[in-house]
C-alpha positions as CSV (number, residue, x, y, z in Angstrom):
1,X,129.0,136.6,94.4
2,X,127.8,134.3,97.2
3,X,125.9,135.8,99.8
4,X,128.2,135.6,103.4
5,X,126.8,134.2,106.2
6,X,124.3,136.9,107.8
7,X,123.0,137.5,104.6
8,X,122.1,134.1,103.8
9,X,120.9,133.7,107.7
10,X,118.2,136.8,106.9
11,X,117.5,135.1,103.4
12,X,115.5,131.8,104.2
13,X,113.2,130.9,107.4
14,X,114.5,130.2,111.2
15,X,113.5,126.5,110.4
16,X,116.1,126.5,107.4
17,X,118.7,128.0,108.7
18,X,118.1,125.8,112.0
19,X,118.4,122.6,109.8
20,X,121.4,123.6,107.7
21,X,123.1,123.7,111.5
22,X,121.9,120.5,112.2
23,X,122.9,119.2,109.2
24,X,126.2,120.6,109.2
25,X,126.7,119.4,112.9
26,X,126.0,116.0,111.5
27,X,128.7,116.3,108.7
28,X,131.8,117.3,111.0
29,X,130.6,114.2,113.4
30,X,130.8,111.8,110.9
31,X,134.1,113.1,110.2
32,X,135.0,113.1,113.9
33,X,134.9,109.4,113.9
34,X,136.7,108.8,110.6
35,X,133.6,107.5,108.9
36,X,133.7,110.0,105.6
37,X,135.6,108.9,102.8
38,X,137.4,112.8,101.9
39,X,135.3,114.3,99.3
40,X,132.4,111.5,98.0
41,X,129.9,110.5,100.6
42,X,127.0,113.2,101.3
43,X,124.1,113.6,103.8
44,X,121.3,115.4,103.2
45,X,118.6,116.7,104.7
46,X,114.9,118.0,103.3
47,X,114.3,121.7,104.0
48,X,111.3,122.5,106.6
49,X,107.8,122.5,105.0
50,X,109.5,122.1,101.2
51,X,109.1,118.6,100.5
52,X,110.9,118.7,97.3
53,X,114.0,120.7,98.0
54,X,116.5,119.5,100.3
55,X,120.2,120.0,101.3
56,X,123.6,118.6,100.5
57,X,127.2,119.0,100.8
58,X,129.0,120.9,97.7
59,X,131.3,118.7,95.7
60,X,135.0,119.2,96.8
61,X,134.6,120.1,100.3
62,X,135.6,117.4,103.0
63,X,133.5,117.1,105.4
64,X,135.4,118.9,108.2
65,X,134.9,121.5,105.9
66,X,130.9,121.7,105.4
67,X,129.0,124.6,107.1
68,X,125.3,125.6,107.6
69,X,125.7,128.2,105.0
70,X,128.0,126.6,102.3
71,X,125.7,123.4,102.0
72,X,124.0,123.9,98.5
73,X,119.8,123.5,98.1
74,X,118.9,121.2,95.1
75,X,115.5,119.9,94.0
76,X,114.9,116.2,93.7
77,X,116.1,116.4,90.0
78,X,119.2,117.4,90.9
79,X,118.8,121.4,89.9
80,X,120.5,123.9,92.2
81,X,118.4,126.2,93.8
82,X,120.7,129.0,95.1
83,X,123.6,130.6,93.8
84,X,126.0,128.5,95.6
85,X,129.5,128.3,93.4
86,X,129.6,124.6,93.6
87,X,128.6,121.2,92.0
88,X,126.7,118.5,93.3
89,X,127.6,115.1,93.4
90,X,125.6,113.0,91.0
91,X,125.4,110.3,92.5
92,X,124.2,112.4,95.6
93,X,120.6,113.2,94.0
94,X,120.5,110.0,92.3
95,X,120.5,108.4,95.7
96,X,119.3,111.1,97.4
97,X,116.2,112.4,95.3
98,X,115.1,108.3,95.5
99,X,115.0,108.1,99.2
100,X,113.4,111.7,99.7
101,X,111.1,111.2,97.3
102,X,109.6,108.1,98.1
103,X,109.9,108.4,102.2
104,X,107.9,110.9,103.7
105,X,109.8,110.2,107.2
106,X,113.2,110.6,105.2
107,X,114.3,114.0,106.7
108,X,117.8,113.2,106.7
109,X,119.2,110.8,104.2
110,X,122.9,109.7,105.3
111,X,125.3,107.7,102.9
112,X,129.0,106.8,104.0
113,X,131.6,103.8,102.5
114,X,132.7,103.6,106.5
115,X,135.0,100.4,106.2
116,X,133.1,98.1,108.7
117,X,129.8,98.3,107.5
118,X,130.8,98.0,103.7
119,X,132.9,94.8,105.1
120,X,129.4,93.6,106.5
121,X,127.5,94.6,103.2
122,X,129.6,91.8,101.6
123,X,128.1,89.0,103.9
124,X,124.8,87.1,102.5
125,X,122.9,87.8,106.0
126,X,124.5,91.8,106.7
127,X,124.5,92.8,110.3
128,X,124.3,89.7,112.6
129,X,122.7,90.0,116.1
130,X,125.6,89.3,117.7
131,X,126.0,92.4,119.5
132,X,123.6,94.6,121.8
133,X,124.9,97.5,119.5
134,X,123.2,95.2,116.7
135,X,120.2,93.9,118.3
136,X,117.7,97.4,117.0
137,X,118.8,96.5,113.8
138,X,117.7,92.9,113.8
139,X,115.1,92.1,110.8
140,X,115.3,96.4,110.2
141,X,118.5,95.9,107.3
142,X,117.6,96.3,103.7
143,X,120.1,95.3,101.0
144,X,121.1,97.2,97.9
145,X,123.0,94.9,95.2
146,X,125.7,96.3,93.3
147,X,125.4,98.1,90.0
148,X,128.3,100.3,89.7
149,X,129.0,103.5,90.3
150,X,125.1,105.2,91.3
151,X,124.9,107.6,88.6
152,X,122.3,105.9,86.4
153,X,119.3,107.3,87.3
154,X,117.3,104.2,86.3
155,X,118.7,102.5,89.9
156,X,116.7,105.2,91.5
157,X,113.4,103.0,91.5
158,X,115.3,99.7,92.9
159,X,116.8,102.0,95.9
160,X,113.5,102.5,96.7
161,X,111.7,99.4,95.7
162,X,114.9,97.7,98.1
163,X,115.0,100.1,101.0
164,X,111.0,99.9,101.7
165,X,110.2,101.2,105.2
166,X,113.6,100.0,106.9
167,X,115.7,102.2,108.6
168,X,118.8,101.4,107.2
169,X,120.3,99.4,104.1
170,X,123.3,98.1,103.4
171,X,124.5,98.4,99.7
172,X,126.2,95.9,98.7
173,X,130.1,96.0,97.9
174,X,129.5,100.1,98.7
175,X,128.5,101.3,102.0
176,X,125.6,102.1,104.4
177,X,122.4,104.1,104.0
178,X,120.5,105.4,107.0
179,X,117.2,107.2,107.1
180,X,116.5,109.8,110.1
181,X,113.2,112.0,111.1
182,X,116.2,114.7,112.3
183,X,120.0,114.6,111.5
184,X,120.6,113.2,115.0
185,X,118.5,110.1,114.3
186,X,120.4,109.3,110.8
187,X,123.8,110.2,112.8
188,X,123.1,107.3,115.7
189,X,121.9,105.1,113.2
190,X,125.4,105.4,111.6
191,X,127.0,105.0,115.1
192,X,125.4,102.5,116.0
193,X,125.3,99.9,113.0
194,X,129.4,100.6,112.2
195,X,130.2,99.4,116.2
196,X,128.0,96.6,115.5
197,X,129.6,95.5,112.3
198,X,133.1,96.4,113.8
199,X,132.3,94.0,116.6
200,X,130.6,91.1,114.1
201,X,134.2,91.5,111.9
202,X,136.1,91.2,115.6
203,X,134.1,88.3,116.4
204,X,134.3,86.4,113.0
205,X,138.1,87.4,112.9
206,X,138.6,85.7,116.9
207,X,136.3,82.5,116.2
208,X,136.3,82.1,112.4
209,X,133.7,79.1,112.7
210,X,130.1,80.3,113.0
211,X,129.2,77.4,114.8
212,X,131.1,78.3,118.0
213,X,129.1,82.5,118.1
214,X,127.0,82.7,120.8
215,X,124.3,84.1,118.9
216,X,120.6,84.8,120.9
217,X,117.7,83.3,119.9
218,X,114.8,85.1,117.5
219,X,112.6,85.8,120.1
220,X,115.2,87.5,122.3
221,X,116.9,89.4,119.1
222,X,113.0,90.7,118.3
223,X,112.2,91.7,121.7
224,X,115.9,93.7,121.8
225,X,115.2,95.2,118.6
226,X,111.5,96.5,119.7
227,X,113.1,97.8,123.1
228,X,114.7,100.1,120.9
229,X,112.3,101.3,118.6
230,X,109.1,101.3,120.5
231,X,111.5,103.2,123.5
232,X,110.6,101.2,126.1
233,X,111.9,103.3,129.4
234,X,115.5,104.1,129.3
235,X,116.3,103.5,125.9
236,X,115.7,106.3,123.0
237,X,116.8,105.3,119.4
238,X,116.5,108.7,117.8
239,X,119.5,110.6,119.5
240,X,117.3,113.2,121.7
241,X,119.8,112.8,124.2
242,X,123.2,111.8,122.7
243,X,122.7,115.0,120.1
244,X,123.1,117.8,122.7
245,X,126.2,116.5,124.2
246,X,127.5,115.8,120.9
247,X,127.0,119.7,120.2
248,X,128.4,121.0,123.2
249,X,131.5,119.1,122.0
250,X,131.5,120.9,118.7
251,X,130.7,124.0,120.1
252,X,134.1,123.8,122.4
253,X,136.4,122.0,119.8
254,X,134.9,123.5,115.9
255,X,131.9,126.2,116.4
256,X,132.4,126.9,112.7
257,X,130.2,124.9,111.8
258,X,127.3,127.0,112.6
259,X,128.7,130.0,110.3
């Protein structure tokens, strides 16, 4: 049977059990906002100081659902490493395992179909600076194209060969991929880039004819954009100081999580 809770807790290192919280935290947020999509989108996360192991939410569980000691450790080829009762998504490790693999600063790998930023994925040029929101993803957007359903494990060396070193990518006609040093980071990212497409949809929706967007100049969109990710002053990208608030709210409203 499945070990409960404290005996999975005594079973792996502080830094595991740690990230499986985090992880978990980042799964109920998501579905806070109504960005998961029931049972198909996953985030996962690598476990501390195993480079080739990492986490992942079991197949059939919603997202509300997912805590630290139900999410299931897989290896990069998709092989369960516990004794957890579920499946994993195939198309999880096929996207998954690329990403991890190939990123060294991949820690958390996050993949939703959120309905603004698939919208965006459709549009030759993605995410437009149109927005503040949008500026730290200006020139930072790869783009996936479409190949069906992601469960030919062929794609796996075009995911990476399109994704690069950018932070996020949109993949085309499917949804959003963001890549975070910590759960918080990939959770912001997501935050983030769906307000700005929501606003770019808003925008194209009020004044249908590009011509008439007040859209900033290249200089101003790159200095924006390197505001946020050089963390000039004020302004952190990563979530050091959204992520604690966002905890305290789950602690109040679903502390489950951390079981």
């Amino acid at each position: 049977m499945p070990l409960n809770t404290s005996q999975r807790a005594a079973d792996m290192t502080a830094s595991e059990w740690q990230m499986r919280i985090d992880l978990a935290a980042c799964y109920r947020l998501v579905a806070r906002l109504g960005l998961d999509d029931m049972i198909y989108n996953h985030i996962s996360a690598r476990v501390p100081g195993k480079p080739d192991e990492f986490l992942i939410n079991p197949y059939g569980l919603l997202f509300e659902e997912i805590t630290a000691s139900n999410l299931v450790k897989i290896n990069l080829h998709g092989e369960k490493l516990d004794d957890s009762p579920h499946d994993v998504n195939v198309a999880a490790f096929v996207i998954h395992g690329a990403i991890h693999s190939s990123r060294h600063d991949a820690i958390c790998v996050l993949h939703t179909h959120s309905d603004c930023s698939l919208a965006v994925s459709t549009q030759p040029d993605g995410l437009l600076p149109l927005s503040q929101f949008a500026m730290r993803f200006y020139r930072r957007q790869a783009f996936h194209d479409y190949e069906g359903v992601a469960i030919d494990i062929s794609e796996q060396q075009r995911l990476i060969r399109d994704l690069g070193d950018h932070p996020v990518m949109l993949m085309r006609n499917h949804g959003l991929l963001t890549i975070g040093r910590t759960p918080a980071e990939a959770f912001m990212l997501l935050y983030y880039f769906e307000r700005a497409a929501k606003i770019q949809l808003q925008i194209q929706a009020a004044t249908p004819n590009a011509s008439e967007h007040m859209m900033p100049s290249h200089e101003t969109s790159e200095k924006a954009a390197r505001q946020f990710w050089e963390q000039h002053g004020d302004i952190l990208i990563n979530g050091e100081r959204e992520w604690p608030s966002l905890i305290r709210q789950l602690a109040r409203e679903c502390p489950d999580y951390r079981q």
